[in-house]
C-alpha positions in Angstrom: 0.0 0.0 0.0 1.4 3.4 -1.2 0.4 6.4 0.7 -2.2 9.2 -0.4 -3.0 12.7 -0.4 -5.6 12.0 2.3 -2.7 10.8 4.5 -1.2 13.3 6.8 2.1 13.3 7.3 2.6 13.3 11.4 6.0 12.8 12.2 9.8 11.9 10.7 11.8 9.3 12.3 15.5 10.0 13.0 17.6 9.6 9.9 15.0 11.0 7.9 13.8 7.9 5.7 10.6 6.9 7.1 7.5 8.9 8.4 4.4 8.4 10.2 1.4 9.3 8.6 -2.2 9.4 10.2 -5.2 8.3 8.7 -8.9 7.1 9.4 -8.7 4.0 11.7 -10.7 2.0 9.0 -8.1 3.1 6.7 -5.7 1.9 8.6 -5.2 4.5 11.2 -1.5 5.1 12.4 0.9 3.9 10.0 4.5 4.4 8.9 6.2 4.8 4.9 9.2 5.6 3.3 10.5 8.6 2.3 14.1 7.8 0.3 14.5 4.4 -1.2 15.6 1.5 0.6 17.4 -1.2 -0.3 16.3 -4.9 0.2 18.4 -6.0 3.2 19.0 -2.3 4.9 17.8 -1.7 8.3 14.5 0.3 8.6 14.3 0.9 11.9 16.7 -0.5 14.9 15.5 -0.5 18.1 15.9 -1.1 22.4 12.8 -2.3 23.7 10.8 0.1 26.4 10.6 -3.0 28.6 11.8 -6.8 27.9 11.3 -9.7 29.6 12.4 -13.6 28.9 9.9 -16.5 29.2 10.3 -19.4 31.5 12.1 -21.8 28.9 15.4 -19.1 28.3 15.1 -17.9 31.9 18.3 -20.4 32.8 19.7 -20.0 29.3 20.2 -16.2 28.4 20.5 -13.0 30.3 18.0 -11.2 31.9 19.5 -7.9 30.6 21.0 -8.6 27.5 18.9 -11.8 26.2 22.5 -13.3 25.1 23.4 -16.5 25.1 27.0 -17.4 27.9 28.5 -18.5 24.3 28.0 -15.1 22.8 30.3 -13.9 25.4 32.3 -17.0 26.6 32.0 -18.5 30.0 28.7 -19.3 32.0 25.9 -17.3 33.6 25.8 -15.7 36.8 22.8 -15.7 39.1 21.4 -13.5 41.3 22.1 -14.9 44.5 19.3 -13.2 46.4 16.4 -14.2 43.7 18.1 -17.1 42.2 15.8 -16.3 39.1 17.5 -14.3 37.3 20.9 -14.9 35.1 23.8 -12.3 33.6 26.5 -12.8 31.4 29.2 -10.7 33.2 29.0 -8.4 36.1 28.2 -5.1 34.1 25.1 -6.9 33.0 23.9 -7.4 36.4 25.2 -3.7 37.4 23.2 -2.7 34.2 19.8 -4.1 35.1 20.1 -3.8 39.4 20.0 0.1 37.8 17.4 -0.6 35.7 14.7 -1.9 37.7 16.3 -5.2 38.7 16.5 -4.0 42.5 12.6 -3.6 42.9 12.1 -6.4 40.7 14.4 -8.9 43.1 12.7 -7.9 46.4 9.2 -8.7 44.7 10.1 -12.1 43.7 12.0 -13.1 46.5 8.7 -12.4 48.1 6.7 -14.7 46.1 9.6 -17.6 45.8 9.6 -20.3 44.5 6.9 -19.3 42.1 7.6 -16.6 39.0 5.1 -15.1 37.7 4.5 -14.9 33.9 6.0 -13.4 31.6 3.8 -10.6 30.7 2.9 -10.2 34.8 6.7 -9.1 34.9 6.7 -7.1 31.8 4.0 -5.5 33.3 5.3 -4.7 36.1 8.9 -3.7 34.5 6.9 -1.0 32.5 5.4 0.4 35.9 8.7 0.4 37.1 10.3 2.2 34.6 7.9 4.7 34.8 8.1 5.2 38.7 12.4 5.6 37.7 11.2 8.6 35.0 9.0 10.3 37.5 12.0 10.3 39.8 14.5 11.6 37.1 11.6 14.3 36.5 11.8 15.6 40.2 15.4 15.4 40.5 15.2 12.2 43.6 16.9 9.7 41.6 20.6 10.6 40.9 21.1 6.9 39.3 23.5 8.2 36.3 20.9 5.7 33.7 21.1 6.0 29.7 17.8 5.1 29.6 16.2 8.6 28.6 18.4 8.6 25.3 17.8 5.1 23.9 17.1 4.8 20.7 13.7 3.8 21.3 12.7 5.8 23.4 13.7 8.6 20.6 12.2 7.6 18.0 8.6 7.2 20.1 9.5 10.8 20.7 9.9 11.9 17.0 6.7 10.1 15.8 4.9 12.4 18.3 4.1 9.3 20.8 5.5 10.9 23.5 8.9 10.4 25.8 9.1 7.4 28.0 6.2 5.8 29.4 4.1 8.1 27.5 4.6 6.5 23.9 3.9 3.2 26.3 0.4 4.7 27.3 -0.3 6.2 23.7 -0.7 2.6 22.1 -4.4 1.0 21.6 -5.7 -1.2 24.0 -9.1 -1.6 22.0 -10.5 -2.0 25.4 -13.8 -0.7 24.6 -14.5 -4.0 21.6 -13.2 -6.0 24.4 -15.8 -8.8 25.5 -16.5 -9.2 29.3 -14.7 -12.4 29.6 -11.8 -10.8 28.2 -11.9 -7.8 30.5 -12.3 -9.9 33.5 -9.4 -11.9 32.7 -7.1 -8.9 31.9 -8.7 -7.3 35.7 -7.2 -10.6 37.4 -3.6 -10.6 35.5 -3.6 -6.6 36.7 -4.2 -7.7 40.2 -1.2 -10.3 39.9 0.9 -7.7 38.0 0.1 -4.9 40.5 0.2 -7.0 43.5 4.1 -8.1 42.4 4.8 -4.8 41.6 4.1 -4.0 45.2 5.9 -6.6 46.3 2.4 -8.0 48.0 2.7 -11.0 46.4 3.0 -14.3 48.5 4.6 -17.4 47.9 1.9 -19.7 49.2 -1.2 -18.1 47.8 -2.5 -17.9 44.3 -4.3 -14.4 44.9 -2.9 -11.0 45.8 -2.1 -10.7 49.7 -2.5 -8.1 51.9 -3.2 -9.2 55.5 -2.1 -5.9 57.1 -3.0 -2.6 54.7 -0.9 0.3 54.9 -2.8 3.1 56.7 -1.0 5.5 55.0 -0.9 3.8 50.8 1.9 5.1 48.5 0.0 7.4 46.1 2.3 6.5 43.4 0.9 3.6 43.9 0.0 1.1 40.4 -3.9 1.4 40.1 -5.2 -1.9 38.9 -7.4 -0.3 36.5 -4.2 1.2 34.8 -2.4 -2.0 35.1 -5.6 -4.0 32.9 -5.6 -1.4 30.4 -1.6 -1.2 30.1 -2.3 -5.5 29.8 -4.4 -5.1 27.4 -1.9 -2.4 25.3 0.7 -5.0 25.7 -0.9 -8.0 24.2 -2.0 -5.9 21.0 1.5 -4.5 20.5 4.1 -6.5 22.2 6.5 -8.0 20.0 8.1 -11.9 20.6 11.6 -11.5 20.6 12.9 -14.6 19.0 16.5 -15.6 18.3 17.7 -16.0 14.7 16.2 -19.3 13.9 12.7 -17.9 15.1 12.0 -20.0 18.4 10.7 -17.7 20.6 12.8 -16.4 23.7 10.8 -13.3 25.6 8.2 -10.5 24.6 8.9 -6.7 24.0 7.0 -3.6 24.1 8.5 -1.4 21.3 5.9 1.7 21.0 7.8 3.0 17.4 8.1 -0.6 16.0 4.5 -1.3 17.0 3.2 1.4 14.3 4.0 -1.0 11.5 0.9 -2.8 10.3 0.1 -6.0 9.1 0.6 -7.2 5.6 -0.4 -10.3 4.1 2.7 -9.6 1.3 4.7 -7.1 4.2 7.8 -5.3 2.6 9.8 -5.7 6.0 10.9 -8.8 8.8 11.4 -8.2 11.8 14.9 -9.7 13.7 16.1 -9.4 17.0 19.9 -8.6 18.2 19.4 -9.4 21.9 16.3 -7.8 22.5 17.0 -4.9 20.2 14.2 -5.5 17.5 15.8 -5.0 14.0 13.2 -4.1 10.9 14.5 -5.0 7.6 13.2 -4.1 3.8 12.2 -7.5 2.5 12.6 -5.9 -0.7 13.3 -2.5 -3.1 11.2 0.1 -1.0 10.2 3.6 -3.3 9.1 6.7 -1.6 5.6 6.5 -0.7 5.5 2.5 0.1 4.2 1.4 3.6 6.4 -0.4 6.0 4.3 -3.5 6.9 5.0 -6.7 8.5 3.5 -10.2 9.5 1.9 -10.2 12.3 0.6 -13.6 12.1 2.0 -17.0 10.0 1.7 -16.4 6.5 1.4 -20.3 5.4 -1.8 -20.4 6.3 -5.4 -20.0 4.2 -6.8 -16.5 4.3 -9.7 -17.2 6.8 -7.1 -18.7 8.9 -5.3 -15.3 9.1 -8.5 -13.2 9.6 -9.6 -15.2 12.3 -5.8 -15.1 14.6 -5.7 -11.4 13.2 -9.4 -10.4 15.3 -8.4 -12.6 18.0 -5.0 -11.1 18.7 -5.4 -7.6 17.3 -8.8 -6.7 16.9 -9.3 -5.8 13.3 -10.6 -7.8 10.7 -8.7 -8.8 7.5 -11.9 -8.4 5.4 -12.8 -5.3 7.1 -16.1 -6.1 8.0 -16.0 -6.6 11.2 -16.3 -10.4 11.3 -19.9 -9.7 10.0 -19.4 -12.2 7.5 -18.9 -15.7 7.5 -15.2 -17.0 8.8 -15.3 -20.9 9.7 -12.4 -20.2 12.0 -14.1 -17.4 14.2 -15.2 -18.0 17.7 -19.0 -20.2 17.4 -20.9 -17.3 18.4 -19.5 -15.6 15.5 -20.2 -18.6 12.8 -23.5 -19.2 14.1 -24.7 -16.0 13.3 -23.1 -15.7 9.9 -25.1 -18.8 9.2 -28.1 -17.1 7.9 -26.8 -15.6 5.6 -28.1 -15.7 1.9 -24.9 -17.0 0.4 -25.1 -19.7 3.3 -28.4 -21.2 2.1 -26.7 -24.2 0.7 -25.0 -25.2 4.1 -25.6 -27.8 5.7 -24.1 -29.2 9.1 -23.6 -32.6 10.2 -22.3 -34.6 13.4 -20.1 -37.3 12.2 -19.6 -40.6 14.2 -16.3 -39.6 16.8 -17.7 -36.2 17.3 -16.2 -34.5 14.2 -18.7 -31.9 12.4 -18.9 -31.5 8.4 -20.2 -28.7 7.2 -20.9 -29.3 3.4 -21.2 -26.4 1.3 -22.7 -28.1 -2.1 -21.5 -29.9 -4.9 -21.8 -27.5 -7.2 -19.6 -25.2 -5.5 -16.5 -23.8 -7.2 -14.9 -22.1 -4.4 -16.4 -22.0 -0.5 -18.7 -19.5 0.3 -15.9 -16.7 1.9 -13.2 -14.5 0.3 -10.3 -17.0 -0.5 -6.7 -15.8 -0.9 -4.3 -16.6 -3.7 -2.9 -19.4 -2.1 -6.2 -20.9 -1.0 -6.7 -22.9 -4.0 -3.2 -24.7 -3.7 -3.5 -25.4 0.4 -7.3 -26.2 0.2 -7.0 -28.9 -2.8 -7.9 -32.7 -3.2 -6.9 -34.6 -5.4 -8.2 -39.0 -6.3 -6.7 -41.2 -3.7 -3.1 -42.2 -4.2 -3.9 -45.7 -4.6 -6.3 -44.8 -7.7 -3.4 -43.0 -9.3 -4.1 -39.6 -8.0 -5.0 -36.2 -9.8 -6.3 -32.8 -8.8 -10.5 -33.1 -8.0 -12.9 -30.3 -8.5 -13.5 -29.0 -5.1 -12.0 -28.4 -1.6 -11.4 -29.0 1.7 -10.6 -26.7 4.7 -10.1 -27.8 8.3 -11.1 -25.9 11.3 -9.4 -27.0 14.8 -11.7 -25.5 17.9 -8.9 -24.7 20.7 -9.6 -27.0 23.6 -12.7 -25.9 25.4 -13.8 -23.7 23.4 -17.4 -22.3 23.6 -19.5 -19.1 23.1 -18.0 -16.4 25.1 -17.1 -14.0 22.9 -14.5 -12.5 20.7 -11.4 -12.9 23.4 -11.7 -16.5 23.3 -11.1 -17.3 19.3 -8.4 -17.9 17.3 -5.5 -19.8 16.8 -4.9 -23.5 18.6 -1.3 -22.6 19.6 -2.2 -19.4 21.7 -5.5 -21.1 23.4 -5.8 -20.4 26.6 -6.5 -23.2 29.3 -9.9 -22.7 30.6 -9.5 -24.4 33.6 -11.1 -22.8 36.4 -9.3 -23.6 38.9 -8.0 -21.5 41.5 -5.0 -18.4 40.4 -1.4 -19.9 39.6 1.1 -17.3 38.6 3.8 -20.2 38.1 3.3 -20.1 34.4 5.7 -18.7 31.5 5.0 -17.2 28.6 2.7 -19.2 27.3 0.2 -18.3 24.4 2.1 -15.6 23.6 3.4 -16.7 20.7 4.8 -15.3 17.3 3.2 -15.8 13.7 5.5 -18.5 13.2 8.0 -16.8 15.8 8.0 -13.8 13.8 5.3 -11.6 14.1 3.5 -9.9 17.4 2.4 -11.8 20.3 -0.9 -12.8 20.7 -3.6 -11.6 23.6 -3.9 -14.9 25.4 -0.6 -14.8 28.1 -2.6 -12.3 30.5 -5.2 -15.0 30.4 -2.8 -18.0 31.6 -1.9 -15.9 34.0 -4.5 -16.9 36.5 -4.8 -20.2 34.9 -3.5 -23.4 37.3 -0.9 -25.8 36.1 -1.5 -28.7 37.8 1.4 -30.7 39.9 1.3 -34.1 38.0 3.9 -36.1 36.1 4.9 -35.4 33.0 3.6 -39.0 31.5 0.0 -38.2 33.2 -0.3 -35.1 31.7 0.9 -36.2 28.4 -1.8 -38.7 28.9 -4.8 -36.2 29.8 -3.9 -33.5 27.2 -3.8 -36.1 24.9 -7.2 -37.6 25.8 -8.3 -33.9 25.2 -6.6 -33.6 22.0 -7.8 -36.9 20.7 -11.7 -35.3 20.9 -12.6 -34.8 17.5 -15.8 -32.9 18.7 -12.9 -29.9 17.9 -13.2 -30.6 14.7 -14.8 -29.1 11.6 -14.1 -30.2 7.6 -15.6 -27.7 5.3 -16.3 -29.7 1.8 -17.3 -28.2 -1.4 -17.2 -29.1 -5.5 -18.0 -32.9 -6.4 -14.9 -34.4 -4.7 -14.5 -36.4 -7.5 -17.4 -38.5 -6.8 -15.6 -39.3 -3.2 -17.9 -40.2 0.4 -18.1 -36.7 1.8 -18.7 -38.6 5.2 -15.8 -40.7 5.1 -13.5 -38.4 3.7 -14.2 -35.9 6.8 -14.1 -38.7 9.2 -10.6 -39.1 7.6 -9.3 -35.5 7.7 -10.6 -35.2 11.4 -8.8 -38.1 12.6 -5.6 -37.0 10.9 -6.2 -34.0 12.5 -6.6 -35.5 15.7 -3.7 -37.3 15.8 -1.5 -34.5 14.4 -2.5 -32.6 17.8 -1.4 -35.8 19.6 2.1 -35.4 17.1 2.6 -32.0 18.2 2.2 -32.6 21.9 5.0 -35.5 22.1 7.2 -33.5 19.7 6.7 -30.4 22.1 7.8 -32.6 25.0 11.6 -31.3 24.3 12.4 -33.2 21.5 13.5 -36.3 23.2 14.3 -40.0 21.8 10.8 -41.0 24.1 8.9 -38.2 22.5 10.1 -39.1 18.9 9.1 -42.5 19.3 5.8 -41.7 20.6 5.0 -39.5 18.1 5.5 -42.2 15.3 2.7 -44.1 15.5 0.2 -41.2 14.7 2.4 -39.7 12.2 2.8 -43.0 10.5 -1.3 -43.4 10.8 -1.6 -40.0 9.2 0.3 -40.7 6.1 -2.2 -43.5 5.5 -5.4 -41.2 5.7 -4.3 -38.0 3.8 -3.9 -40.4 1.5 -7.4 -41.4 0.9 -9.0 -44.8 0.3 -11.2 -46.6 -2.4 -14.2 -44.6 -0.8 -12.4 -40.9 0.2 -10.3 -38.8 -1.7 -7.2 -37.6 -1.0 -5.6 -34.1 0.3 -3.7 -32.4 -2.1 0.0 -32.0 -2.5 0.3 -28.9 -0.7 -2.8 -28.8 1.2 -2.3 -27.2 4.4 -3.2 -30.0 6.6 -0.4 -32.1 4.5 2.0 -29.8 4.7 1.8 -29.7 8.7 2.1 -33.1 8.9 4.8 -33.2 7.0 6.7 -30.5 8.8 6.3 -32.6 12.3 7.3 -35.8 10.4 11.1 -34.1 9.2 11.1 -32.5 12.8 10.6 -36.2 14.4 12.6 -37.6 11.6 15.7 -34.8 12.0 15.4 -35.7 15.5 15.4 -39.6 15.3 18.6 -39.3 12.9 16.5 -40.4 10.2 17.7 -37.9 7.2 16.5 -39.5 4.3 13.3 -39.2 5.5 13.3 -35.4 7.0 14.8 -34.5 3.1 12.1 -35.8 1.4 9.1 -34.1 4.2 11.5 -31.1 3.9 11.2 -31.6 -0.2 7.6 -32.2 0.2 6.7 -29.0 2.0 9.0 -26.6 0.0 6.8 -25.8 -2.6 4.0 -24.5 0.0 6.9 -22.1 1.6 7.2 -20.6 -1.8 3.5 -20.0 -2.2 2.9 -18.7 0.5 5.7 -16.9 2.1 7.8 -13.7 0.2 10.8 -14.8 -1.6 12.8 -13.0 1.2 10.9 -14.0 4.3 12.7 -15.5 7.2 11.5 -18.8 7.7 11.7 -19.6 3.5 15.5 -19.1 4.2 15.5 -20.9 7.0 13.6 -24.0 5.4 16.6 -23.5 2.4 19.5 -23.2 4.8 18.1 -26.6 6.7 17.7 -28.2 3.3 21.1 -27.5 3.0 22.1 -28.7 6.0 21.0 -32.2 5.2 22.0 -32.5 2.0 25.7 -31.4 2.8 25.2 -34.3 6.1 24.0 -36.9 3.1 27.3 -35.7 1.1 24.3 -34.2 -1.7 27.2 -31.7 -2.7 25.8 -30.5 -5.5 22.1 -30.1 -3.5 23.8 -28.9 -0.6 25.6 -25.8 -2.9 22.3 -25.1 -4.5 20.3 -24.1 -1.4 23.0 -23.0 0.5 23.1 -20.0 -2.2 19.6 -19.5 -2.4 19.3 -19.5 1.3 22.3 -17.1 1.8 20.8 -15.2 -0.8 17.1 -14.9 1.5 18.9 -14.6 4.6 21.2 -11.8 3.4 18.6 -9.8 3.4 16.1 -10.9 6.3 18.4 -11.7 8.9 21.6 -9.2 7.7 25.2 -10.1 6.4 26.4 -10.6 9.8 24.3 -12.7 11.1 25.5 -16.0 13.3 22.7 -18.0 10.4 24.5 -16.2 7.4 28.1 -17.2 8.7 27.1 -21.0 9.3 25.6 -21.3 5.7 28.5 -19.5 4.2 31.0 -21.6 5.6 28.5 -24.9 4.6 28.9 -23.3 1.2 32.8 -22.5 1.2 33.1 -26.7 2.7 31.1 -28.1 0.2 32.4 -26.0 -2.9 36.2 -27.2 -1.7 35.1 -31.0 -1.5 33.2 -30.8 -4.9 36.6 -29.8 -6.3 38.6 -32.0 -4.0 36.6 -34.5 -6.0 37.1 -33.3 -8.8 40.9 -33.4 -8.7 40.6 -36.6 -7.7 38.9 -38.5 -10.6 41.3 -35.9 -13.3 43.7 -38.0 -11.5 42.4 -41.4 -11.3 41.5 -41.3 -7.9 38.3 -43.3 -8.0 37.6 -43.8 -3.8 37.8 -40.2 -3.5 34.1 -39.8 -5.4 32.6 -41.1 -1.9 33.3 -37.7 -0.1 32.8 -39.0 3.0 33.5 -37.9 6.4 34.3 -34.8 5.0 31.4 -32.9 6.3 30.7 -34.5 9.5 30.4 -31.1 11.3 27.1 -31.0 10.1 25.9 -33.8 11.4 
């Protein structure tokens, strides 16, 4: 999207090559574009966070201050011996944060040991923090000498009129007021937690807010829990997931400048993190007058898909409609009363044995009954059953996946399976991590469902009996929806969504052992679905089969090279990495992160097959994507350049070798065993 006349031009970021320019909220409200031509590859914007914080699984593995890794900087962490939560590189780290809010933040959880509370109850309560250390600088009391009133961040807030400090914090949306009352009430509790640990009130034995003796005399700088649910509610619409170059998630950000880029279903920038300093990269030529958007969700996914984690997280609708028409992934309430609906009238909904629902929408339909987008064709296709000889069939197929629980209470409690929240209601834990708040694909913006697992109990079981009981839950294919239309070829409509819903099912099973850290026990349990899945997307003598890239195929086939990577098995993870490929390049830009990423691990196991020639050829292309999504310097870059430079030197080691007559030097082997 270019910009207009309309557009008002508010504000100039430092440097001088991007602006922010203000429109109508329906036409996209705040949003920020180019002013000089950029480069594919250059940084757009380059920026410290207002407030950071790790989640629970890189707590023990990077610092609390920095976010690096002990082998970025040699040696091992320190802890904090009073807290014992939280880990530095070196001592200037620890000097660094004790300044910058460490102190307050050590007494409060040594109060409440051994629980943590979640991520986002600390980044919370960071921000307060951070604005009680401002207010100080403002009065003259604190005479800490702290850098953090000339950070870049906070600067370029500043220049796009946000404000200075906490104030760009408190200028972002919270679109409180389109906010169901489920959602409201579960943002009040998380403020209580948040506010309560920012007061150091917090107990370790209790899973509510404690305060057996009030202060007759209260600090009136005091966080009001009204604030705090509003400033949660800011966060989860505009906090970014800092992730670490091969996109796995490590913490969450607030960024106020960063979080004026919109979405974009083909966005012209990716976002990468050095530490937690969020780096914004052109994902290709940028003219004067282009928009600076980004992904805030995963792209390799069907349009509907999008709209529906898009509402849910951020509260605007793809379609701009308001979800007033008919998404098959929105919340029940939502698809129920889209239902009646002229272009609905050829519907019809049926309970399949096992729970699973089809909803058919006609033979004679070309195309489903809602706006499609350009991949849709590709990820929705069938095609004759492979035993028949295969072959692309007139109509589709779309699966919808209910998150666990899920039921009619509004708008808050949609969207995607992997940010759910658990509606257990049980009694407050604030023991949790980060939770739902994950990335599009660990590269776009949290999220809204982390101040919701806040209050939400995790259970003190083993690790087998859990695996058991979420797997019982994730086996119930009452979750499940398969949206049918066109002929099918003739194919059992029945059959064919009892099929897709049981692959379904047992994907979720897939997932859950594969989550389980990877391990040798995990792998092996996670077999015996996947090998049960390749037999039913497949299709039978009475079901039709899912097409090459449709999406459900295509995530099965990502867990199967994860399991199969994992298990040792190459071969196998080369041909699911094969399989998926051409989906990445449908789907994703040619300069998007995790497209390079899928090259450079294509690479990676070709060059541990000795696949020279394979190995050279995506090892270029991914350096090529990575270049410009991750930067030239990047650790990712370095490792598939010196792949590259290895296998280039064997291929003409080989070379020589058979000019001379060397015949057992063809093999190649052992030569590459680094990258085994």
């Amino acid at each position: 999207m270019s910009a207009t006349d309309a557009d008002a031009v508010h504000a100039i970021l430092p440097g001088g090559s991007v602006e922010l320019r203000v429109a109508d909220p329906a036409d996209g409200g705040r949003r920020l574009f180019v002013r000089a031509p950029i480069k594919a590859g250059d940084e757009i914007l380059s920026l410290n966070p207002y407030a950071a914080v790790l989640n629970d699984a890189s707590r023990t593995s990077r610092c609390d201050h920095t976010f690096a890794k002990p082998s970025d900087n040699g040696g091992s962490l320190l802890r904090c011996a009073r807290s014992k939560v939280a880990r530095y590189v070196s001592r200037d780290a620890q000097v660094a944060a004790w300044k910058r809010g460490y102190k307050e933040e050590c007494a409060s959880l040594v109060n409440c040991a051994p629980r943590v509370p979640p991520a986002t109850v600390r980044l919370a309560a960071r921000v307060l923090w951070r604005r009680a250390r401002e207010a100080a600088a403002a009065d003259g009391s604190n005479d800490d000498d702290d850098d953090e009133i000339i950070e870049d961040g906070v600067a370029a807030a500043a220049a796009l009129g946000l404000g200075r400090g906490y104030d760009a914090v408190d200028a972002l949306g919270d679109h409180w007021e389109r906010l169901p009352d489920s959602r409201k009430a579960s943002l009040a509790h998380a403020a209580m937690l948040a506010t309560a640990f920012h007061a150091g009130t917090l107990g370790p034995g209790s899973t509510t807010p404690t305060d057996p003796d009030p202060d007759p005399n209260p600090n009136p700088n005091a966080a009001d829990p009204r604030h705090v649910a509003r400033l949660l509610a800011k966060i989860s619409c505009n906090a970014h997931t800092v992730c670490d170059e091969e996109l796995n998630a490590i913490g969450v950000g607030v960024y106020p400048a960063a979080a004026m880029v919109n979405h974009g279903d083909a966005p012209t920038a990716a976002q990468s993190f050095k530490g937690k300093k969020i780096v914004l990269r052109a994902t290709r030529d940028l003219k004067r007058g282009d928009e600076v958007t980004m992904a805030y969700v995963e792209l390799l996914a069907t349009r509907q898909e999008r709209r529906a984690a898009l509402h849910a997280g951020y509260n605007f609708d793809l379609d701009g409609t308001e979800m007033a028409t008919y998404c098959p992934h929105a919340s029940p309430d939502r698809v129920e009363a889209c239902e009646g609906m002229p272009y609905m009238r050829n519907t019809r909904r049926t309970r399949l044995p096992g729970g699973a629902v089809l909803v058919d929408h006609g033979e004679g339909s070309d195309s489903p009954p809602w706006r499609t987008g350009h991949a849709d064709a590709y990820l929705c296709a069938v095609e004759a059953s492979r035993k028949s000889g295969g072959g692309i069939l007139h109509g589709g197929v779309e699966v919808v996946t209910r998150p666990i629980g899920d039921g009619d209470d509004g708008d808050g409690d949609d969207g995607d399976e992997k940010s759910a929240p658990n509606r257990d209601d049980d009694a407050v834990d604030y023991s949790g991590g980060l939770g739902g708040l994950r990335g599009s694909g660990g590269f776009g913006r949290t999220f809204a469902e982390e101040a919701e697992r806040a209050f939400k109990t995790v259970k003190a079981r083993s690790s087998m009996a859990e695996m058991e009981i979420a797997g019982g839950r994730l086996r119930d294919k009452s979750r499940f929806e398969v949206h049918v239309w066109g002929t099918l070829g003739g194919a059992d409509r029945e059959h064919t969504a009892m099929r897709v819903a049981e692959c379904a099912s047992l994907l979720a099973v897939a997932e859950r052992h594969l989550a389980a850290g990877g391990t040798k026990n995990g792998v092996e349990s996670a077999l015996k679905p996947l090998a049960r899945m390749s037999d039913l997307m497949n299709g039978d003598d009475a079901s039709c089969a899912l097409g090459p890239i449709h999406l459900l195929r295509v995530r099965v086939l990502d867990a199967m090279q994860r399991a199969a990577v994992t298990a040792g098995d190459f071969e196998s993870a080369r041909d699911a990495a094969y399989a998926v490929l051409p989906a990445y390049r449908l789907s994703y830009p040619p300069c998007h992160p995790p497209l390079g990423l899928h090259l450079a691990l294509i690479a990676k196991i070709e060059a541990h097959l000795v696949d020279l020639n394979a190995a050279v050829q995506f090892a270029r292309e991914a350096i090529s994507c990575l270049n410009v999504s991750h930067g030239r310097n990047s650790d990712v870059v370095r490792m598939m350049e010196t792949l590259l430079g290895e296998s280039e030197a064997e291929l003409r080691y080989n070379e020589y070798n058979r000019s001379g007559g060397n015949e057992d030097a063809e093999t190649g082997e052992g030569y590459l065993e680094a990258y085994e």
